[in-house]
C-alpha positions in Angstrom: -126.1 -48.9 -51.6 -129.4 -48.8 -49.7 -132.5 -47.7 -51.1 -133.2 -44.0 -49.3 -136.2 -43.6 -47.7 -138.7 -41.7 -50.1 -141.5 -39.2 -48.0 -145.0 -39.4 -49.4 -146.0 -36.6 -51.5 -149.2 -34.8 -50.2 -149.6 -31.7 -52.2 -151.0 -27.9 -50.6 -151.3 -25.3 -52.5 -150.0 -21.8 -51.2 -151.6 -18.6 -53.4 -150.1 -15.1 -52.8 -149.8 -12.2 -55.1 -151.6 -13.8 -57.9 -148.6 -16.8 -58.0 -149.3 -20.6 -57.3 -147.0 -22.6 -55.3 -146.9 -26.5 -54.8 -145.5 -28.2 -51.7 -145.9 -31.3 -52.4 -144.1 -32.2 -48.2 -145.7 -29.4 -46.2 -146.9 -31.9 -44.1 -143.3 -32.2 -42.5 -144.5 -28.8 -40.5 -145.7 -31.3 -38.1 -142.7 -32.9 -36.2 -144.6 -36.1 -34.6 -146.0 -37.0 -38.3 -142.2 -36.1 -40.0 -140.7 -38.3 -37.0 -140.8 -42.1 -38.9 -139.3 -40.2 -42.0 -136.5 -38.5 -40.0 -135.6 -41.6 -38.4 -135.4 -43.7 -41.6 -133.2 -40.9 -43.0 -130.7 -41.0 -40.4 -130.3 -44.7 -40.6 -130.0 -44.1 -44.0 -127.0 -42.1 -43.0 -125.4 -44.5 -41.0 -126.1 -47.2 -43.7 -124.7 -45.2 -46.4 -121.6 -43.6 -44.6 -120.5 -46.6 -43.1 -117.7 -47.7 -45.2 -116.0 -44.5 -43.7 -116.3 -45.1 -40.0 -112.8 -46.5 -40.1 -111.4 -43.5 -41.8 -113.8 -41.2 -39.6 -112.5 -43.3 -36.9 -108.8 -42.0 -37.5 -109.6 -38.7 -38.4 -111.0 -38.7 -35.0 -108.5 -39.8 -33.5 -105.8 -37.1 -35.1 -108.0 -34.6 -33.8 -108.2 -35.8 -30.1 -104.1 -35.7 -30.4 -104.2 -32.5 -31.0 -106.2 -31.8 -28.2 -104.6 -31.7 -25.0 -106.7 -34.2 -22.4 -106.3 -31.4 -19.6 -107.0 -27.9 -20.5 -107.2 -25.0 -18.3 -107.7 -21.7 -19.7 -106.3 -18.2 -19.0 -107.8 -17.1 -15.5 -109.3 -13.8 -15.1 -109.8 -11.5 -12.1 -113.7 -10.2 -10.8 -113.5 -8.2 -7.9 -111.7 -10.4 -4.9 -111.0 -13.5 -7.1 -109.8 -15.1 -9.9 -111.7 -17.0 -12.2 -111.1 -20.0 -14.8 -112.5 -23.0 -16.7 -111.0 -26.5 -17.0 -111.4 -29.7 -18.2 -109.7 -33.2 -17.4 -108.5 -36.5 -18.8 -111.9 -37.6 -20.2 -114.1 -35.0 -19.6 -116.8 -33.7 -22.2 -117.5 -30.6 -20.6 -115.0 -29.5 -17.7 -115.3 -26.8 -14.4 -115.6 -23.6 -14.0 -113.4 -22.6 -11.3 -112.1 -19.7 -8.9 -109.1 -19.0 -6.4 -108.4 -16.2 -4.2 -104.8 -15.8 -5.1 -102.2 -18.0 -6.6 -101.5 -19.8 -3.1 -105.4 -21.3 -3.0 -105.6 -24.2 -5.1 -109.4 -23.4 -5.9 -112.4 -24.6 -6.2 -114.7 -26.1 -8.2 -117.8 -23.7 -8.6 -119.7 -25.6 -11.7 -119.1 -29.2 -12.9 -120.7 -29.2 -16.4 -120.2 -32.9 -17.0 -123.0 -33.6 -13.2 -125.5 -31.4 -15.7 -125.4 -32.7 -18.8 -129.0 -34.5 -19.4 -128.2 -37.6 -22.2 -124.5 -36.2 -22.6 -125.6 -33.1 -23.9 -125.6 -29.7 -22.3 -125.1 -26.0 -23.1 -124.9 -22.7 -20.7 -126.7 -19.6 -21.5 -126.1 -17.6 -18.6 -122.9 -17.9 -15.8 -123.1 -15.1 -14.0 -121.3 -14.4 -10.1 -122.7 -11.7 -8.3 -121.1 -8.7 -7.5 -120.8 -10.1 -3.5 -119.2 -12.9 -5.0 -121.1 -15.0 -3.1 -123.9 -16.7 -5.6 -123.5 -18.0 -9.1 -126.9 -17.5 -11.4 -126.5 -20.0 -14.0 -128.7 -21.4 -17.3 -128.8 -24.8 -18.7 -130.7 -26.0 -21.8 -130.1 -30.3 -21.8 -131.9 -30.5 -25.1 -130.9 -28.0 -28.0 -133.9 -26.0 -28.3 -131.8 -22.9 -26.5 -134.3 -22.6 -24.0 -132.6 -22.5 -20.3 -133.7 -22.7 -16.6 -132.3 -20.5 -14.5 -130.8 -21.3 -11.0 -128.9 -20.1 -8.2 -126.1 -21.5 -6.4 -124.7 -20.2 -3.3 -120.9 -20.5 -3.4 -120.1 -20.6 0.0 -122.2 -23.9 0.4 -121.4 -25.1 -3.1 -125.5 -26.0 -3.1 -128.0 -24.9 -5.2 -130.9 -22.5 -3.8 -134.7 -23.7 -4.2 -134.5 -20.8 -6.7 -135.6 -21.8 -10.4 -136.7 -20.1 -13.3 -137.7 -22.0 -16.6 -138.6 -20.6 -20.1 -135.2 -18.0 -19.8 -132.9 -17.2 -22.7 -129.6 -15.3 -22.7 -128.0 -12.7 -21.0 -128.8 -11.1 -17.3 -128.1 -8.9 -14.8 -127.1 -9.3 -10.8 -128.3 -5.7 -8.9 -125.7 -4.2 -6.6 -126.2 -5.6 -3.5 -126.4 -9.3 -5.0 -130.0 -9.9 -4.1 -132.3 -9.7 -7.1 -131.2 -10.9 -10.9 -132.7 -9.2 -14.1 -133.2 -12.3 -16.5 -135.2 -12.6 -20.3 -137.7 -14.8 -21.3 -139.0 -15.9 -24.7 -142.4 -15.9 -26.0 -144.2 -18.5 -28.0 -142.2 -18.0 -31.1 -138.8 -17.9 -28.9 -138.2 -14.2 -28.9 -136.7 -13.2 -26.3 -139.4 -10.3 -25.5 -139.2 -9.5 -21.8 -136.9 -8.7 -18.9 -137.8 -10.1 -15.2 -136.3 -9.5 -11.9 -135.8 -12.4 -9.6 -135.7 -11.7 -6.0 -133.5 -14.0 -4.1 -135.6 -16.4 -2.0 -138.5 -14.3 -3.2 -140.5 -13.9 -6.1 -140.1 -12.7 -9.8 -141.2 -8.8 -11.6 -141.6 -7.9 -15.1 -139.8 -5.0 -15.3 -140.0 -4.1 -19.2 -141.9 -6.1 -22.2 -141.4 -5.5 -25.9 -144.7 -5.6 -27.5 -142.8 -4.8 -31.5 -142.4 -8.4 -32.8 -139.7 -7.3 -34.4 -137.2 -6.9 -31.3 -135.7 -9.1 -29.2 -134.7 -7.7 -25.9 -131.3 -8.2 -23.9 -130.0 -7.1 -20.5 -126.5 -6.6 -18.9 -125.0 -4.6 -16.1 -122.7 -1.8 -17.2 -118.6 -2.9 -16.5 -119.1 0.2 -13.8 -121.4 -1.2 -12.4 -123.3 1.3 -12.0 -126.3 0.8 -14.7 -128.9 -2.5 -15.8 -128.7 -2.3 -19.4 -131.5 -3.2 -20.9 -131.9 -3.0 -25.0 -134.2 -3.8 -27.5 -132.6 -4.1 -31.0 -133.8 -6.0 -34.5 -131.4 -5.6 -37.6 -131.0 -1.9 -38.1 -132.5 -0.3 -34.9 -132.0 -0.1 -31.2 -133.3 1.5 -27.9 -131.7 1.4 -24.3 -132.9 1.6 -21.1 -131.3 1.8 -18.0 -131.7 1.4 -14.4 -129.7 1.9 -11.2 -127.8 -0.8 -10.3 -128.3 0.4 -6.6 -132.0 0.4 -6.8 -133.0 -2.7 -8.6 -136.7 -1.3 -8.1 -136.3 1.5 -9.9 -138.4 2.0 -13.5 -136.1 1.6 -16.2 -135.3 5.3 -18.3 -135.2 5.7 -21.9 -131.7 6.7 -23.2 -132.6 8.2 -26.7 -135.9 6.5 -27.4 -136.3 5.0 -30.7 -135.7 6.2 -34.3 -136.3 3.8 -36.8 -133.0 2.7 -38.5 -130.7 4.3 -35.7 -129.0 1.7 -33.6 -127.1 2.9 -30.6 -125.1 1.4 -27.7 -124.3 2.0 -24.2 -121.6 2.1 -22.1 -120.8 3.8 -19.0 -118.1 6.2 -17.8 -118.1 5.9 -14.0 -114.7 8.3 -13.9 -116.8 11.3 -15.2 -120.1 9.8 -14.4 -121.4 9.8 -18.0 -122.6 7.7 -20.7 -120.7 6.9 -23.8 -122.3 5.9 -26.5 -121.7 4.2 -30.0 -124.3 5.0 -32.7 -124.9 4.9 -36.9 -127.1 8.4 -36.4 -125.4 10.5 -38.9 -122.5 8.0 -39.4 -123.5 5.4 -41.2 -120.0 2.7 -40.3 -121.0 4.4 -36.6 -119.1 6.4 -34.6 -118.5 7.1 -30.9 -120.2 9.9 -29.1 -117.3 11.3 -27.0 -115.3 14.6 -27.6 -112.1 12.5 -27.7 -112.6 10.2 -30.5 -112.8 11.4 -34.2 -115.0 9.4 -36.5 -113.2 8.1 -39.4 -115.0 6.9 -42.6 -112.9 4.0 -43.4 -113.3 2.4 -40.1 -116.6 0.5 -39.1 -116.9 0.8 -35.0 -118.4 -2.2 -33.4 -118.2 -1.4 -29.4 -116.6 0.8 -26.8 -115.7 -0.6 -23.6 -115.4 1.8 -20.4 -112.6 1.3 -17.7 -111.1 3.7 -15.2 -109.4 6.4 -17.4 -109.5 5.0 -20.8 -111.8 3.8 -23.7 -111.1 0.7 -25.8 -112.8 0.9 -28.9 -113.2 -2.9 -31.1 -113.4 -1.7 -35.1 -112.2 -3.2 -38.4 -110.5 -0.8 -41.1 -109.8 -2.7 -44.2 -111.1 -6.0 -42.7 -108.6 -6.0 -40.2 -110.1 -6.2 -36.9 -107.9 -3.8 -34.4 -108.7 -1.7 -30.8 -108.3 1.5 -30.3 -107.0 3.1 -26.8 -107.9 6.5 -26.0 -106.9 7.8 -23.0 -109.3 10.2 -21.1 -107.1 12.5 -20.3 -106.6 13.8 -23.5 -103.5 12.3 -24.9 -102.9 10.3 -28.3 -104.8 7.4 -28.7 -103.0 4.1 -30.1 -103.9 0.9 -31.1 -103.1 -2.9 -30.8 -103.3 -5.1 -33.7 -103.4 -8.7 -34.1 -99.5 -10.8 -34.3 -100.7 -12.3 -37.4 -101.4 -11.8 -40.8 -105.8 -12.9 -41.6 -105.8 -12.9 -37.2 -108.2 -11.9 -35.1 -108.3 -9.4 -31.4 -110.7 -9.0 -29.1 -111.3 -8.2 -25.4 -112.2 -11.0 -23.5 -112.9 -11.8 -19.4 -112.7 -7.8 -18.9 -115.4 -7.7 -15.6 -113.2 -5.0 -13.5 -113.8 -1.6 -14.3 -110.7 -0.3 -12.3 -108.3 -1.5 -13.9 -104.9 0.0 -16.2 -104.6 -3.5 -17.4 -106.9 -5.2 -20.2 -106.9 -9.2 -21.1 -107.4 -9.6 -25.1 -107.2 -12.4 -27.3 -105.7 -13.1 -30.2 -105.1 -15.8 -33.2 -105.8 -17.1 -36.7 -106.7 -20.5 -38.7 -103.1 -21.3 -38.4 -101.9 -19.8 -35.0 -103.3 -21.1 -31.4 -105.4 -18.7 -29.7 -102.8 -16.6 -27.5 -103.9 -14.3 -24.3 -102.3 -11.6 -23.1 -102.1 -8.5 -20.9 -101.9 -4.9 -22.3 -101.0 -2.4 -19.7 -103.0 0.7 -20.3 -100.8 3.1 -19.5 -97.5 1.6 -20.6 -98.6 -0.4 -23.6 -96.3 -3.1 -22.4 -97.7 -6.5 -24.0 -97.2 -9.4 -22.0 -98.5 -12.8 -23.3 -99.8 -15.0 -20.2 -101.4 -18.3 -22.3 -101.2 -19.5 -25.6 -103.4 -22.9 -26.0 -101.7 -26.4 -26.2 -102.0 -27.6 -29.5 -100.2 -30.9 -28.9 -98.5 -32.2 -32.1 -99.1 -29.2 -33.8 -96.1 -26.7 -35.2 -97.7 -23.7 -36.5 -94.7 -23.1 -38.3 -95.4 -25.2 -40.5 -98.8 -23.0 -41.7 -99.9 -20.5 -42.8 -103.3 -17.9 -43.4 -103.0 -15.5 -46.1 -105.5 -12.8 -47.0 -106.2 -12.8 -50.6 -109.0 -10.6 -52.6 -111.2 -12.1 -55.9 -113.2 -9.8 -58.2 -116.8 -10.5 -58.0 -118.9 -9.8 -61.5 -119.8 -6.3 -60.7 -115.7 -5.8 -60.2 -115.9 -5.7 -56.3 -112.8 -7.1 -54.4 -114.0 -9.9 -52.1 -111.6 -11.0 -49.4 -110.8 -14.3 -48.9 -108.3 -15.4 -46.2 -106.8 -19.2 -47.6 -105.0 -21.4 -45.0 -102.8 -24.4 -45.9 -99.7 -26.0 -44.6 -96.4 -24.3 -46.3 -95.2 -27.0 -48.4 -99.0 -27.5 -50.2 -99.0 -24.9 -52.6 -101.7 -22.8 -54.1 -100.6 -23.4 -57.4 -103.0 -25.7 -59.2 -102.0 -29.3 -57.2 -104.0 -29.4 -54.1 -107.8 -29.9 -53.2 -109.8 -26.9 -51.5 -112.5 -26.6 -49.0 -114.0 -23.1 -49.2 -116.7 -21.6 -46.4 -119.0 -19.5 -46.8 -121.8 -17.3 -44.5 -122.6 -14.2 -46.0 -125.9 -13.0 -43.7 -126.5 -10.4 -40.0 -123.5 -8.3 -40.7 -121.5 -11.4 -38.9 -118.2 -11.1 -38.5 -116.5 -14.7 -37.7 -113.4 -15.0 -35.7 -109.9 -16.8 -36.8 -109.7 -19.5 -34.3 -107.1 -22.2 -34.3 -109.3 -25.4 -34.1 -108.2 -29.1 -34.1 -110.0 -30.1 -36.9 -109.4 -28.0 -39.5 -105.5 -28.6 -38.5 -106.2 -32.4 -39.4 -107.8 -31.6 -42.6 -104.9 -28.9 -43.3 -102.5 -32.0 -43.1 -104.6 -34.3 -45.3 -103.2 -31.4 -48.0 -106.2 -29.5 -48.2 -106.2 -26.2 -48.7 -109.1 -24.0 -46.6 -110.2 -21.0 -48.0 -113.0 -18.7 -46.6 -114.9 -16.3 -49.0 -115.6 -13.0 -46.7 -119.0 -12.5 -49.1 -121.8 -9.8 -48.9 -124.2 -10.0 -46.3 -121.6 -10.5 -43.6 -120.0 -7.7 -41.7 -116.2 -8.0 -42.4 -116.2 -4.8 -44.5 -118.5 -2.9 -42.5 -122.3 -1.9 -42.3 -122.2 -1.1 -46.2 -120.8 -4.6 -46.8 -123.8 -6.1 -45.2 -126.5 -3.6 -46.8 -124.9 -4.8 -50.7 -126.1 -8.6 -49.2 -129.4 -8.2 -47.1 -133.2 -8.2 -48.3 -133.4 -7.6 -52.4 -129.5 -8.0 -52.9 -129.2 -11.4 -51.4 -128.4 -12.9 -54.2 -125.2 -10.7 -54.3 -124.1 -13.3 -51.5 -124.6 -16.1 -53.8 -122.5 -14.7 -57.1 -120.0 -13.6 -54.4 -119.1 -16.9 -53.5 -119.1 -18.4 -57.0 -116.9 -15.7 -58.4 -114.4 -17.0 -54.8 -114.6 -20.2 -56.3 -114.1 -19.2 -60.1 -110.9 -17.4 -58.3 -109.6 -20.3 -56.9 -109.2 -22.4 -59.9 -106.3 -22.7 -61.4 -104.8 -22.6 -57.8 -106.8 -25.3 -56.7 -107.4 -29.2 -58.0 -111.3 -29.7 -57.0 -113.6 -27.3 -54.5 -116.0 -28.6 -52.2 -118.0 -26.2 -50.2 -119.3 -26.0 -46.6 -122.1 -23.6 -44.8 -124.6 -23.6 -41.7 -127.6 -21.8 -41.2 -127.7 -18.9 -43.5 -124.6 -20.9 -44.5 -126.5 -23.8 -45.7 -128.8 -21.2 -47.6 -125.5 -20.3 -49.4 -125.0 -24.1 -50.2 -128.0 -24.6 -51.3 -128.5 -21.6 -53.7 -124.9 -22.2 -55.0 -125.5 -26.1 -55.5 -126.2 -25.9 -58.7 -124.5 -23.1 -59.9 -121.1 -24.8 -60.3 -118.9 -27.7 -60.6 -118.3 -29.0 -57.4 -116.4 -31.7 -55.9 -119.3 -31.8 -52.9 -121.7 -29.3 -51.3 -122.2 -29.7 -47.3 -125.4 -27.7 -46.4 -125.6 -27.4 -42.1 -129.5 -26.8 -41.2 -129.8 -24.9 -44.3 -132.5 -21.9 -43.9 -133.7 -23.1 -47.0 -137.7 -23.4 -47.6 -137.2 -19.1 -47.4 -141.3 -18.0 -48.3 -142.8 -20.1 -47.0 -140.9 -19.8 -43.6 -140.9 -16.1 -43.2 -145.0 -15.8 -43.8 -145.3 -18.2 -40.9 -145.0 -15.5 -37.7 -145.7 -18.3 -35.6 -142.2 -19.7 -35.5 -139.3 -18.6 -34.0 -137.4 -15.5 -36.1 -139.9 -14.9 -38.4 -141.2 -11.9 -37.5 -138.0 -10.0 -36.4 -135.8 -11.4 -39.5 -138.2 -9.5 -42.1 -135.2 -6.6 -41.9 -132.8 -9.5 -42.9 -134.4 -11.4 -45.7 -137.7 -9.4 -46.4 -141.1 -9.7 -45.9 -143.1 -11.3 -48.5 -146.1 -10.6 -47.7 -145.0 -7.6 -49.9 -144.9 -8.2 -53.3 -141.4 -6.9 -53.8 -139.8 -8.5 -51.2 -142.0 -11.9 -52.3 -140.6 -12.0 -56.0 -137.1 -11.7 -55.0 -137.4 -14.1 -52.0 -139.2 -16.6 -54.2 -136.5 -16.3 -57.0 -133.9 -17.8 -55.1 -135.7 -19.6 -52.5 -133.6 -23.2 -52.7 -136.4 -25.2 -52.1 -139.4 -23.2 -54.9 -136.0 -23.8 -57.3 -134.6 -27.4 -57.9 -131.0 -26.7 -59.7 -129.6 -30.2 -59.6 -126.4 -30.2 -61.2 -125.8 -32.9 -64.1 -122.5 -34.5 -62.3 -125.0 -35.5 -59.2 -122.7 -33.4 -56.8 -122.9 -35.6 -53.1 -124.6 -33.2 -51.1 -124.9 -33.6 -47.3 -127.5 -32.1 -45.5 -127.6 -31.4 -41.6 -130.5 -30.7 -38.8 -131.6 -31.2 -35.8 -135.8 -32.1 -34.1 -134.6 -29.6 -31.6 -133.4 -26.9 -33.5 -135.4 -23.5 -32.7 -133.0 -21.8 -35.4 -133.8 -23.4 -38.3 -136.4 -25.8 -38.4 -136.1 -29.0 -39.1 -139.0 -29.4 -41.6 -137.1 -26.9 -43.7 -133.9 -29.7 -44.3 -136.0 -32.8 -44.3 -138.5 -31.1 -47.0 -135.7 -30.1 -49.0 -133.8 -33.2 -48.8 -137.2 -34.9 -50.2 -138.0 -33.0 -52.9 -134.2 -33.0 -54.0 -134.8 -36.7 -54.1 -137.7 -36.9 -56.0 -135.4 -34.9 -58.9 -133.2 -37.4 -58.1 -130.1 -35.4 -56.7 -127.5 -37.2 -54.9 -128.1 -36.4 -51.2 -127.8 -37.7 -47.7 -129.4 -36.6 -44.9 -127.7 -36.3 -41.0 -130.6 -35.6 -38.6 -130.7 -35.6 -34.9 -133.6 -36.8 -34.2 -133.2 -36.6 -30.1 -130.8 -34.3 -28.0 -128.7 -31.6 -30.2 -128.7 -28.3 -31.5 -128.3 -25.4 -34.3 -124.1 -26.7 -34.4 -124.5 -29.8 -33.5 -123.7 -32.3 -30.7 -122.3 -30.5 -27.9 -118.9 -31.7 -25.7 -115.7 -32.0 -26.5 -115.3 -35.1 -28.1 -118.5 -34.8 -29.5 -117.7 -32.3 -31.2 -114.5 -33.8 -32.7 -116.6 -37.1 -33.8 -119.0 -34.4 -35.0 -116.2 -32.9 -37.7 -114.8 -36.3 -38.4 -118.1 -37.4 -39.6 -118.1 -34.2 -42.2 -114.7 -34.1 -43.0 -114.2 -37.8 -44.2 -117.1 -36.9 -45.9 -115.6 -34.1 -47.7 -111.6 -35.8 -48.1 -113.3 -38.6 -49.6 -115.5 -36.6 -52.0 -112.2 -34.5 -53.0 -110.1 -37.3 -53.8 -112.4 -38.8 -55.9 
């Protein structure tokens, strides 16, 4: 073993609401002065996880098998072409593509591999204008989710002297393809104003959000009719809108802004109307429209617009499901996922007159299938399902269990395994957790957890409090005072599992890695993996001059209020050391350029867990990566190899 590095301690005391606090490392704030110690921590890494590259090393190499070496995904049609992604023999990143029919053997519109800076590179924005002539495109080459925006005219294949820096997510093409509605971040990465971009011209703010508290978004409407344009933070919501036809135009209020009232807008070009999904006066939300009936035990996520019909995305029972209601007044039905624990959703819908949708479906166990759902016939006609080479999914299976938490609540868990390991008391368990934003996460067949399936582990995820897979109420019993609910939650999963399980180890990112971290010491387990854990949680959300402070008070609380402070502070994982006695391995991720999650809060908790001598190692990247990690293909995969022969070891031990 090598000796881990040890940060010096250079105490500050913080004093709020009559309480003292000691932070003995807040001088990790400072990213140049942390550098030396994040450096010797990741060698420390590498020292310390060596004796498992060759295992990683295999593990990796089961999961490229399973990964075909040329993918092409299902192609999707956008006015006068058809549109696709794919990747070659080799390649980390891949193409994004088009054809005019099935007779053009396309072309290449975007080669993601010529962009990535260092080998890493991630898109925020691909957008083709409604001409179909340019592309507007966003790249961020270093993690921090920060993009520039450029142009590329398609026709040429080359790159206009168009470029935009500081942008973030989402835009916006105008109708006649000459001017793109964009946001941009502030100083604390909020995205907190839209800007047009005039073709070989210049840029116009068209609306700024002064409330800190909102982050701003914009999108046309599938019609193409309207720029959306809303402003939302966790409970409430406001949409303007402006002609898509007059780009110029001041953007108009839809229903202003109530506090706590979220709405959303879609638009009905047939009857030239908006329809709109809200929570005012329906607190699961419902859909403003004659034709659809609220119903109390469904929560509503979206409604999507095309010529004669609405699709409505909503979960009843935590089963996700669409609705289909026909605008001219007949029954609506609904289309469900194949699978037992699967998942549906509309995907690569860009027409608005169309009869026929694209969805997507899967689970844990099953490959992610596409397929075509005539409107008007409900014929169902699969086009895709992924190549999962090597890979029988036969031979799996998901389940959807439920485990009583303390206060008698049924919390759903769905457990995968393969079919001959069974739950019965004789196999190890990997359980996930998230529990925070009402998030809902999707069952997607990935190569990973298939390899770590066939190393006889069973994989269970604990659908907690906090997250959205039982609707709004769900997340309300798991936000702000009631966080803690999250936690007990996902022990009382675990205090399910035993008997049906040997050992548990237990794996969370983000708000995830809070989870780890506050259940680390609440229970026996086999190892904890904490992913950028949102950890140091006072001390983080009275700084408003970092990124999601200000407009994440509605999600964890603001503790500049005394209420909000004690309950913050009382499970805060970094103002409470609970090191369990058995010296549980922990592994702790983060990244320099992570605008997420910071990484002082991981490198200050992994030295003050040191100093009370907990069993911990520390994976930083210290140059290029993100909130997930490394980004690419096989990246990625080396990426879960690292963890999981992190975890298989830990379990057989």
């Amino acid at each position: 073993m090598t000796q881990p590095p040890i940060a010096p301690r250079r105490p500050v005391v913080h004093r709020l609401h009559g309480i003292e606090r000691i932070d003995d490392y807040d001088w990790m704030r400072d990213p140049e002065a942390a550098r030396e110690t994040l450096l010797a921590e990741r060698r420390h890494y590498a020292a310390e996880t060596a004796h498992l590259a060759p295992f990683r090393q295999v593990l990796a190499a089961k999961m490229a098998g399973r990964t075909p070496e040329t993918e092409s995904s299902v192609s999707w049609r956008h006015g006068a072409f058809v549109y696709y992604t794919q990747i070659e023999t080799g390649r980390e990143f891949g193409d994004f593509c088009r054809k005019r029919d099935a007779s053009d053997g396309g072309s290449v519109l975007l080669n993601l591999d010529e962009l990535a800076a260092a080998g890493y590179v991630e898109l925020g924005v691909r957008e083709v204008s409604p001409c179909g002539r340019f592309l507007a495109y966003s790249v961020d080459t270093s993690g921090d989710e920060v993009y520039e925006l450029r142009f590329r005219d398609l026709e040429t294949g080359v790159d206009l002297p168009d470029r935009v820096a500081g942008t973030y997510y989402t835009g916006a093409w105008s109708a006649d393809s000459s001017s793109f509605f964009y946001t941009v971040v502030d100083e604390c990465y909020r995205p907190y104003e839209v800007r047009r971009h005039v073709l070989g011209g210049g840029d116009a703010v068209v609306l700024t959000e002064p409330d800190r508290r909102f982050e701003v978004t914009v999108e046309a409407t599938r019609s193409g009719a309207y720029i959306a344009i809303t402003a939302a933070n966790r409970d409430t919501t406001e949409v303007w809108l402006i002609p898509a036809a007059t780009p110029e135009a001041e953007s108009r209020s839809v229903r202003g802004r109530t506090p706590r009232v979220e709405y959303r807008v879609d638009h009905d070009a047939t009857n030239d109307r908006l329809v709109i999904t809200t929570d005012d006066g329906w607190p699961e939300f419902r859909v403003d429209h004659e034709l659809v009936t609220p119903n109390p035990a469904e929560r509503v996520y979206r409604t999507d617009c095309f010529a004669g019909y609405i699709v409505i995305s909503l979960r009843r029972g935590g089963e996700p499901l669409l609705r289909v209601v026909p605008m001219d007044g007949t029954e609506p039905w609904e289309i469900h996922p194949e699978t037992t624990a699967g998942r549906i959703a509309l995907v690569h819908n860009h027409d608005y007159d169309t009869t026929e949708i694209l969805i997507e479906t899967g689970s844990y166990s099953e490959p992610t299938r596409w397929s075509t759902v005539d409107l008007a016939t409900r014929e169902r006609t699969v086009l895709k399902t992924a190549e999962t080479p090597g890979y029988d999914p036969a031979g799996y299976v998901s389940e959807r269990h439920w485990a009583p938490a303390p206060d008698g609540v049924m919390i759903p868990v769905t457990v995968v395994r393969r079919r001959d390991v069974p739950l019965d008391g004789t196999a190890p368990c990997l359980l996930y957790g998230y529990g925070a934003y009402e998030a809902v996460f999707d069952f997607t067949w990935e190569a990973p957890l298939s390899v770590l399936l066939d190393e006889g582990v069973i994989f269970a995820h604990a659908h907690i409090r906090g997250g959205g897979e039982m609707g709004r109420a769900w997340w309300q019993s798991g936000r702000l005072t009631a966080k803690p609910t999250t936690f007990s939650d996902h022990v009382a999963v675990a205090a399910w599992l035993e008997g049906k399980v040997t050992t548990i180890a237990t794996r969370g990112l983000s708000a995830g890695g809070l989870l780890m971290a506050a259940v680390y010491g609440m229970r026996p387990w086999a190892a904890v993996i904490a992913e950028v854990p949102f950890v140091d949680v006072v001390t983080t959300m009275l700084d408003d001059t970092i990124p999601l402070t200000v407009n994440e008070w509605e999600e964890w609380g603001d503790p500049r209020k005394p209420k909000d402070f004690a309950s913050m502070l009382a499970y805060s994982p970094y103002d409470n050391m609970l090191i369990p006695e058995t010296k549980t391995p922990l592994l702790v991720t983060g990244a320099v350029n992570d605008p997420r999650v910071l990484v002082r809060e991981p490198a200050k908790w992994v030295a003050k867990l040191r100093a009370h001598g907990a069993n911990v190692l520390f994976r930083v990247e210290v140059e290029d990566g993100g909130h997930t990690g490394p980004s690419g293909r096989y990246a990625h995969l080396d990426y879960e190899a690292e963890i999981y022969a992190f975890i298989l070891r830990a379990l057989q031990q």
